[in-house]
C-alpha positions as CSV (number, residue, x, y, z in Angstrom):
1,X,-13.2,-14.5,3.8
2,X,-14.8,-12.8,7.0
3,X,-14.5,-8.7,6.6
4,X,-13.8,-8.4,10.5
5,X,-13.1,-10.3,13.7
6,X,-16.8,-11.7,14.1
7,X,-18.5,-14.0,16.6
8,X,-20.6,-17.2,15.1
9,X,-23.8,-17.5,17.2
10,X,-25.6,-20.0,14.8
11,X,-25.3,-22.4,12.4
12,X,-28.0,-23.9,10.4
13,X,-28.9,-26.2,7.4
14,X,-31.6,-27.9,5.6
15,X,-31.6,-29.6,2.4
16,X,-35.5,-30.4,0.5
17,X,-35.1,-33.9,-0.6
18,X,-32.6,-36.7,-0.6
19,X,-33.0,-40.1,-2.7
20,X,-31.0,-43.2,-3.2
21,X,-30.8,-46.3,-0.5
22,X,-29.8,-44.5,3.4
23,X,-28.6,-41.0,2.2
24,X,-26.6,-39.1,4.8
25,X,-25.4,-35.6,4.3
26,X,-23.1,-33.8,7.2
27,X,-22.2,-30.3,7.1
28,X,-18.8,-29.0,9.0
29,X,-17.9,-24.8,9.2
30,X,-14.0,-24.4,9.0
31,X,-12.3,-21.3,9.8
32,X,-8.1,-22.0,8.5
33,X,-8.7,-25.7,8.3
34,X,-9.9,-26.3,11.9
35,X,-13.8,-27.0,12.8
36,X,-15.7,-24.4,14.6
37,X,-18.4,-26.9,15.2
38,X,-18.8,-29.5,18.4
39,X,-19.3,-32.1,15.6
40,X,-20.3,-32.2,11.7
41,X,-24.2,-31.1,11.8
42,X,-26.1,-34.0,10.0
43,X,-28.9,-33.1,7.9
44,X,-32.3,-34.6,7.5
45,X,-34.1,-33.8,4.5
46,X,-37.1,-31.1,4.8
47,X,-36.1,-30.3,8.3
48,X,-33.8,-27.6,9.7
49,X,-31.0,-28.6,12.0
50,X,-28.6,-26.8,13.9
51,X,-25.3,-27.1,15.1
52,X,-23.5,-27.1,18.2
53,X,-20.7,-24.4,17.9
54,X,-17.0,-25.4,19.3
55,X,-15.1,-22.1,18.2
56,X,-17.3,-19.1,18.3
57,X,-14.6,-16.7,17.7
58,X,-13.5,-16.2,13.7
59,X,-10.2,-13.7,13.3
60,X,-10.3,-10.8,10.7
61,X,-9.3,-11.9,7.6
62,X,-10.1,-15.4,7.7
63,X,-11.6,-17.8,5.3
64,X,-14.3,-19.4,6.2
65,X,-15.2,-23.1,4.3
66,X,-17.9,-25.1,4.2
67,X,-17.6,-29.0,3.8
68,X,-20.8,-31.5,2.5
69,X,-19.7,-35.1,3.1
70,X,-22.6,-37.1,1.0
71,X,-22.8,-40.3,1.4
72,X,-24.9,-43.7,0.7
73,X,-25.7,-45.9,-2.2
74,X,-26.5,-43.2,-5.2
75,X,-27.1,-40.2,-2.4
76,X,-28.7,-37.2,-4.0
77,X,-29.7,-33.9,-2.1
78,X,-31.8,-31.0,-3.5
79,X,-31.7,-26.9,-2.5
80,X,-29.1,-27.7,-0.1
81,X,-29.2,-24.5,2.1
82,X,-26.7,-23.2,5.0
83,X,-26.8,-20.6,6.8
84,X,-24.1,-18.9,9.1
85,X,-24.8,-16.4,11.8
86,X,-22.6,-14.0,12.9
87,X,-21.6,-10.6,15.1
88,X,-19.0,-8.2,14.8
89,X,-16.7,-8.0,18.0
């Protein structure tokens, strides 16, 4: 739950390792149920990648998810790491 109205100016993730056969892993920021991102941010493993933010604005009081959507044959992801920058209004 965000403290105060605040203003998302990044969003980043990065996960070490994957395994299985084509292992995908997206990451979407919601703020009451609706994306603040362009699209889900897909992840590549032992790299950084950021997102393209949609919403930048997130109301006082609101809670703030984060959804994984793994897929693949037998996916697995390691130190899956997000991180979410933001500045009071």
């Amino acid at each position: 739950q965000i403290p105060s109205k605040m203003k998302l100016i990044g969003v980043s993730a990065k996960a070490r390792a994957s395994g299985g056969t084509t292992p995908t892993l997206t990451v979407d920021v919601l703020a009451a149920s609706t994306s603040l991102l362009s699209a889900p941010l897909a992840v590549t493993a032992a790299s950084v990648s950021e997102a393209s933010i949609a919403t930048a604005t997130i109301a006082d009081e609101t809670v703030v998810n984060i959804n994984l959507a793994i897929t693949g044959t037998s996916p697995t992801w390691d130190d899956i790491s997000i991180l979410l920058t933001l500045i009071p209004l």
